[in-house]
C-alpha positions in Angstrom: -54.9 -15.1 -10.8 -57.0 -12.5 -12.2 -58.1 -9.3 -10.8 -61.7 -9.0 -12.2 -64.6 -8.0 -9.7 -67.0 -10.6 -9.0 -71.1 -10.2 -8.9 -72.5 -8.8 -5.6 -69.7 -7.0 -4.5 -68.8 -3.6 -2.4 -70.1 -0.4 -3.2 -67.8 1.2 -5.4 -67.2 5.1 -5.7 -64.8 7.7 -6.9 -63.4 10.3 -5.2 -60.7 12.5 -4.8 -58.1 14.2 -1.7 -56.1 17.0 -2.0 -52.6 16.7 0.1 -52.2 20.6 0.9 -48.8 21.3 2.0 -48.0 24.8 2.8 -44.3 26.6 3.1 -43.8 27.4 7.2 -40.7 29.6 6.7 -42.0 32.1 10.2 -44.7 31.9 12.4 -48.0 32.2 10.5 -51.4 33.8 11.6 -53.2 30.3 10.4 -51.7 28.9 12.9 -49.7 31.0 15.7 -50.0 28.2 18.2 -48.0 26.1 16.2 -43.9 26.4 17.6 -41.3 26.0 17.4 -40.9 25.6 13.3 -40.8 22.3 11.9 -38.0 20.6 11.0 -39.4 19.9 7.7 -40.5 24.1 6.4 -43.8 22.7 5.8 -46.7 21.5 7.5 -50.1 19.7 6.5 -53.3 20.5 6.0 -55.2 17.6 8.5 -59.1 18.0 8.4 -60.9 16.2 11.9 -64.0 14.4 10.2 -67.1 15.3 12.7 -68.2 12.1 14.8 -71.4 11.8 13.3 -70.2 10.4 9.9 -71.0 7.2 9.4 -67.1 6.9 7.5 -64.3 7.3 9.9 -66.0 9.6 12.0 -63.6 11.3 13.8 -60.5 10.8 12.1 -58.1 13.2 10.3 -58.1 13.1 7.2 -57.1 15.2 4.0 -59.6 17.5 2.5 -61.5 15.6 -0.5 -64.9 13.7 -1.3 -66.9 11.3 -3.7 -66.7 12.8 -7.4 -69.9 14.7 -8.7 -71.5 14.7 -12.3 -71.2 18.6 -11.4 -67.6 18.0 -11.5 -67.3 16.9 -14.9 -70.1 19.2 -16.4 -69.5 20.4 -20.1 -70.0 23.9 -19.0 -67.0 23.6 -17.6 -65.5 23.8 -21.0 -66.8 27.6 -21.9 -65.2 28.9 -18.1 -61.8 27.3 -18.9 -61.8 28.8 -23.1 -60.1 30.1 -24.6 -56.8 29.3 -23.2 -57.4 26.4 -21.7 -59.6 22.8 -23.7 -59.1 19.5 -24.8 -57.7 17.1 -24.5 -55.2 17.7 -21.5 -56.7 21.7 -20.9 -52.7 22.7 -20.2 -51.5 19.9 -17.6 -48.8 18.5 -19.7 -48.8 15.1 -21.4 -50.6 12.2 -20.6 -49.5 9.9 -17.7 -48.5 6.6 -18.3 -50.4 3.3 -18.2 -49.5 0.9 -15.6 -50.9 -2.6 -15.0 -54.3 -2.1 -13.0 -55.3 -4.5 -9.9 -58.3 -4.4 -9.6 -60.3 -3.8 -12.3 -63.5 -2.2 -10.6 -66.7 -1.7 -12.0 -68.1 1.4 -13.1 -68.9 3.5 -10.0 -72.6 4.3 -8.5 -74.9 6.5 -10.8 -74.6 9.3 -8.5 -70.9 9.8 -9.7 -71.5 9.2 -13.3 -70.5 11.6 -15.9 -72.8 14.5 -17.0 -72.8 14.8 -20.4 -70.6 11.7 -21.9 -68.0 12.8 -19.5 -67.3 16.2 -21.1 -63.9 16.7 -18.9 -61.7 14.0 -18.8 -60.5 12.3 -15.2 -57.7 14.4 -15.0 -59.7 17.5 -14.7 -62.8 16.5 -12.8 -60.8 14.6 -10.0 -58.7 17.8 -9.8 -62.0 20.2 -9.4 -63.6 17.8 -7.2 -60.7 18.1 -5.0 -60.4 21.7 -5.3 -64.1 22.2 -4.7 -64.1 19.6 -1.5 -61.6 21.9 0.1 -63.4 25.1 -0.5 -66.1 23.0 1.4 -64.7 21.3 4.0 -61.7 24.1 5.3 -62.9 27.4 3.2 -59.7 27.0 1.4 -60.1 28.1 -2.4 -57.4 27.4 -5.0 -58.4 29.7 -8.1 -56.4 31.2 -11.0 -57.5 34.4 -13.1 -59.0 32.9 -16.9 -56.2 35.1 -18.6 -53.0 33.8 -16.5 -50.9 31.4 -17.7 -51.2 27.9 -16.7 -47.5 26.8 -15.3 -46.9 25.9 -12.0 -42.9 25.9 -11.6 -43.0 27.3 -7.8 -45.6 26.8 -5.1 -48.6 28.8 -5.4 -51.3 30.6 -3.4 -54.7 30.0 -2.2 -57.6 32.3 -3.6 -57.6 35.4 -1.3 -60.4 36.0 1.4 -63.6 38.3 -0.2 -66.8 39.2 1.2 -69.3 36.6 0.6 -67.4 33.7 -0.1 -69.4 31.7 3.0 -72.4 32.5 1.2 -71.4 30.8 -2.0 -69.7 28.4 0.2 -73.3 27.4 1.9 -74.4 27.0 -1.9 -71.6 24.7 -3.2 -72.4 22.4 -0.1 -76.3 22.3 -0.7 -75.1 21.9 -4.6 -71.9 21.2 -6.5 -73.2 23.2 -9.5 -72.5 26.4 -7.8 -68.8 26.1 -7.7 -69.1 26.6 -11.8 -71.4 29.8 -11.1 -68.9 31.2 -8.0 -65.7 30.3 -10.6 -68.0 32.4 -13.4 -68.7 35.1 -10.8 -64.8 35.9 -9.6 -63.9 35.3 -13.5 -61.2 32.5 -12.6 -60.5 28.9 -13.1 -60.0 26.1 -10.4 -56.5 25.8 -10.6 -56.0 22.5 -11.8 -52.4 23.3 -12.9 -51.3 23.3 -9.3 -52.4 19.6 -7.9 -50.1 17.2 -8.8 -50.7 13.7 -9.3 -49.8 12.1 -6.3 -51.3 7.9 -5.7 -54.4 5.8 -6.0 -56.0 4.6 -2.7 -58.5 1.8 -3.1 -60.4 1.1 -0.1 -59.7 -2.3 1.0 -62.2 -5.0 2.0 -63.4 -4.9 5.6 -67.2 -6.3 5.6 -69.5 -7.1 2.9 -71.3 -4.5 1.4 -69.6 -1.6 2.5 -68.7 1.6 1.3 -65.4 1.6 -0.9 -64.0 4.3 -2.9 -61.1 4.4 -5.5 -59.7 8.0 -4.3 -56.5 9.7 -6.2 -54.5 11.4 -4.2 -53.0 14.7 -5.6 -50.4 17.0 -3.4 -50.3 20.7 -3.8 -47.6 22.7 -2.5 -48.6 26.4 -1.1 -46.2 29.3 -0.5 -47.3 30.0 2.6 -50.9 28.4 5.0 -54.0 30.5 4.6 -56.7 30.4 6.9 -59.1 27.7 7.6 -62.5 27.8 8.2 -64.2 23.7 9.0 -67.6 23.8 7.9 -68.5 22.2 11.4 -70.8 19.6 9.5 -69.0 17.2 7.9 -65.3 18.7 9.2 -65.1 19.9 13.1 -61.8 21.7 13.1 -58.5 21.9 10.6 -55.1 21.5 11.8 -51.6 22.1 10.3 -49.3 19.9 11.0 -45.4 18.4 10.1 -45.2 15.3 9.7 -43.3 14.4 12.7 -46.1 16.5 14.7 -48.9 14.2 13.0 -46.8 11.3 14.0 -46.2 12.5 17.8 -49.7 13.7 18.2 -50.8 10.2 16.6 -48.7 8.1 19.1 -50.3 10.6 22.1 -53.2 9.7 20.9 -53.9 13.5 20.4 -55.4 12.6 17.0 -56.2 9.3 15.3 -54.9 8.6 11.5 -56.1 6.2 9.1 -53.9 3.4 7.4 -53.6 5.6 4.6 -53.0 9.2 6.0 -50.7 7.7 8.3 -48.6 6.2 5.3 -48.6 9.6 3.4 -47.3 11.2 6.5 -44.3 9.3 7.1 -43.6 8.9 3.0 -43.9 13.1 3.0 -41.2 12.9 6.3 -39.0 12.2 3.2 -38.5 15.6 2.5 -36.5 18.4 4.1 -38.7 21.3 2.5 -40.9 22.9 0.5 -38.6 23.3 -2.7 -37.6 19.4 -2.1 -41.2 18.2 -2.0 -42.4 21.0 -5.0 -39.0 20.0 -7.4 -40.1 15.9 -6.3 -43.8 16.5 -7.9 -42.6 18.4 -11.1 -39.3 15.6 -12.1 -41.5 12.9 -11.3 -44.8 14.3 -13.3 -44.3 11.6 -16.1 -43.8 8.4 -14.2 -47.2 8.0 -13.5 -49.2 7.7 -10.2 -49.3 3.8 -8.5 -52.9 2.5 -7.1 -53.2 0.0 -4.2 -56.1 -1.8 -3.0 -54.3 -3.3 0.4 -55.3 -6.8 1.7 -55.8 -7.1 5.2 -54.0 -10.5 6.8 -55.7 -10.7 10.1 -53.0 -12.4 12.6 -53.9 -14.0 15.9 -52.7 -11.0 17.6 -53.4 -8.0 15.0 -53.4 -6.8 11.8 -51.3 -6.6 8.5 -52.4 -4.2 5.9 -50.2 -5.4 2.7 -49.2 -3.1 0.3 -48.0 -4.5 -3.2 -44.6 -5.9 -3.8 -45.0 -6.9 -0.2 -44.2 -10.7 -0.5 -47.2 -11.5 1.2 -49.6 -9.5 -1.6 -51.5 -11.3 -4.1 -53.2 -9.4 -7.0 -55.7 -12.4 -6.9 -59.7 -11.1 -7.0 -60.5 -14.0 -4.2 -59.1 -10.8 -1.9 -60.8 -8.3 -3.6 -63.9 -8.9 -1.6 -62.5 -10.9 1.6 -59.4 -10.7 4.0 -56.6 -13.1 4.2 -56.5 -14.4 7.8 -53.4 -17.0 9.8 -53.4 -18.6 13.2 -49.9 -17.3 13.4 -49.1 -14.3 15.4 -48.1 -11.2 13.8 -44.3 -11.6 15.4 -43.8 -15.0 13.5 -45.1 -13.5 10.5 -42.7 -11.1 10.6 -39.6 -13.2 11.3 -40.7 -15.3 8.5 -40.4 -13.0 5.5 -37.7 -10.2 4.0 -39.6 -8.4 1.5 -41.9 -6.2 3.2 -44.5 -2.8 1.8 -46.6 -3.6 4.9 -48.6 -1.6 7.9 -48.5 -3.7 10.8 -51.0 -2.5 12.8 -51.0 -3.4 16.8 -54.0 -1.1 17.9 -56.0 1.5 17.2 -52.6 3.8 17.7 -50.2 2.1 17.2 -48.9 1.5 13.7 -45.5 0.3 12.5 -44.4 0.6 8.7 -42.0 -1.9 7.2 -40.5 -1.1 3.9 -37.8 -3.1 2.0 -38.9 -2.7 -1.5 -38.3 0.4 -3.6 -41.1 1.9 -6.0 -41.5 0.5 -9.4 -42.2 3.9 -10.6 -39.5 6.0 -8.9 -42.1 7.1 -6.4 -40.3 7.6 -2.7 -41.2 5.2 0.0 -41.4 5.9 3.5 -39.1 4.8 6.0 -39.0 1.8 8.0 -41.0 3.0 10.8 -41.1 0.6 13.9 -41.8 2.4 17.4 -40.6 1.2 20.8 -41.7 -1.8 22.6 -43.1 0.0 25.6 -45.6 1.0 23.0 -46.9 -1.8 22.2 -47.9 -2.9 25.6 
C-alpha cells in the first residue's frame, strides 16, 4: 500500500474554512428571527453558495476559499512587527506530525507562495480564512498591532466603520488589498483566535476535477455580528445550531455537504460556548487529523468512508477512483462492526455511523441514524 499520487491526476488546491461559532446567550439583532434559543448557546455561521458556481452551487457551506500568494506575501511580516514574527508569530508551539495519506502534489501555480513562502502554513491558511469571510459574509476578525496576542476567552469580530464595503469590493477584485485595509485600520488579522480544527481532502468523484486539501479552523465569537453575503459568490448567511442545520437539512430547507454535515453533528457534542472554546484551547497540541474519504458506491447508495472505518484503505489505487460492490448498502452494513462512515441514501438524507474513537483525542460525532420513514 502506498499513498503516493500517480501522473495525470485531479486538480489539486489549497484552501482554507473558517467554522464561526458565535455565543447566543439572548436574542441577537443578527439574527432576531431565530427563537427560541438553542439548546446548545451557540449557533453557526452557514454561508448559501450562489447557484451559479460551478462547485456545490447552492449548498451551505462555511465561509473559506482557495489559498492566495497574497496570503502568504512577505509584507505581511512588517504589519505583524514588532510584536509578532517568526517562526510561530505568537500561536504557540508547533503541532504535531502525524502520518499523512495522501501525499499530494504541490498545488496549482495560482496558490503558490509569493516570495519563498515568507509566512509559514499556519499563518497564511489562517489569513486566507480570515480574509474569505470578510469577503464572503462582511465579517472581519482584526486585532489592534499593539494588543497582546492570547486568546483564553472567545473574542469579537472587527466593529462595523464606514467604508469597509469599499475595501471589501477591493479585496474581492484583489487579495492584496486585505494587507493595505489591515495597514489602513492599524491591526492585524487575528490569527490567534482560529484554532486548528481538521483536514478535509476532497475525495475522488470524476477524473479531472477540482479537489482541494482545505484545513478547517473553528473560531469561537462572544456574541454573532452582522452579515452581509456578497450576493456573488454567497446569496445569503444563516446562523444556525446544530440541531437547526440538522432539522432544516432533513426539511430539506437547506442542503449540507458530506463534510459540513459531519462538523455539524461532531459540534452537537458540545453543550456551549465555554465547552466548545475550553475543547479548542486543551486540545491545541494534539494536532489536527486529515481525511481524504473513499466513496464505496453500493447497489442502492453511497458510503463515504472515513479512516479507521474498517472498510478504508490508505491505498493510492483510491486516490483517484471509487471503490464500488454489487451488494446493497444494508448488507454492507450488517456485515461489519467498525464503522467512521457517512452512509448516504439521497441527496437529504445522511446517516453517520461511528464506533471508533479519535486517534488524536479529537471528539467524534454521534451515531446518527434517522428514521425509516425517511428513507422511503
Amino acid at each position: 500500500m502506498n499513498g503516493l499520487l500517480r501522473s495525470g491526476s485531479s486538480r489539486w488546491r489549497r484552501s482554507a474554512t473558517l467554522v464561526l461559532a458565535a455565543g447566543w446567550t439572548h436574542p441577537s439583532s443578527a439574527a432576531p428571527s431565530l427563537a427560541p434559543l438553542p439548546p446548545e448557546g451557540f449557533r453557526l455561521l452557514l454561508l448559501q453558495r450562489s447557484s451559479n458556481q460551478g462547485f456545490m452551487p447552492g449548498a451551505y457551506v462555511f465561509p473559506g476559499g482557495v489559498v492566495d500568494a497574497a496570503d502568504r506575501s512577505a509584507d505581511w511580516l512588517r504589519l505583524f512587527a514588532p510584536h509578532h514574527g517568526p517562526p510561530r508569530f505568537g500561536l504557540g508551539p508547533e503541532l504535531p506530525s502525524h502520518p499523512a495519506f495522501p501525499v499530494l502534489p504541490a498545488a496549482e501555480p495560482d496558490t503558490a507562495a509569493e516570495d519563498g513562502a515568507a509566512l509559514p502554513d499556519d499563518v497564511a491558511f489562517r489569513i486566507c480564512a480570515i480574509r474569505e469571510t470578510f469577503e464572503e459574509a462582511g465579517v472581519l476578525l482584526l486585532r489592534p498591532r499593539a494588543s497582546p496576542a492570547a486568546a483564553r476567552h472567545p473574542g469579537r469580530a472587527f466593529p462595523l466603520q464606514e467604508g469597509l464595503g469599499t475595501w471589501r469590493d477591493r479585496v474581492h477584485r484583489d487579495p492584496h488589498h486585505f494587507l493595505r485595509l489591515c495597514e489602513h485600520l492599524d491591526c492585524t488579522p487575528d490569527i490567534w483566535m482560529l484554532h486548528d480544527w481538521n483536514v478535509w481532502i476532497t475525495p475522488f468523484i470524476q477524473p479531472g476535477g477540482r479537489r482541494f486539501e482545505t484545513i478547517f479552523f473553528l473560531c469561537c465569537l462572544r456574541e454573532p455580528p452582522p452579515t452581509y453575503p456578497d450576493l456573488t459568490e454567497v446569496e445569503s448567511c444563516q446562523w444556525s445550531s446544530p440541531l437547526e442545520a440538522t432539522e432544516n437539512f432533513i426539511s430539506k430547507e437547506m442542503w449540507l455537504p458530506p463534510p459540513q454535515f459531519y462538523e455539524i453533528r461532531r459540534l452537537e457534542n458540545f453543550a456551549s460556548l465555554s465547552d466548545l472554546h475550553k475543547f479548542c484551547l486543551d486540545h491545541v497540541l494534539e494536532g489536527v487529523e486529515r481525511w481524504m474519504p473513499i466513496y464505496l458506491l453500493t447497489a442502492d447508495g453511497q458510503i463515504v468512508l472515513l479512516p479507521g472505518d474498517e472498510l478504508y484503505i490508505e491505498d493510492s489505487d483510491f486516490i483517484e477512483e471509487s471503490m464500488s460492490t454489487g451488494k446493497k448498502t444494508e448488507e454492507i452494513m450488517k456485515e461489519g462492526k467498525k464503522f467512521h462512515r457517512i452512509v448516504i441514501y439521497s441527496t437529504y438524507v445522511y446517516n453517520i455511523h461511528v464506533t471508533v474513537q479519535s486517534v488524536y483525542k479529537h471528539v467524534y460525532p454521534k451515531t446518527y441514524v434517522l428514521n425509516k420513514s425517511h428513507l422511503l
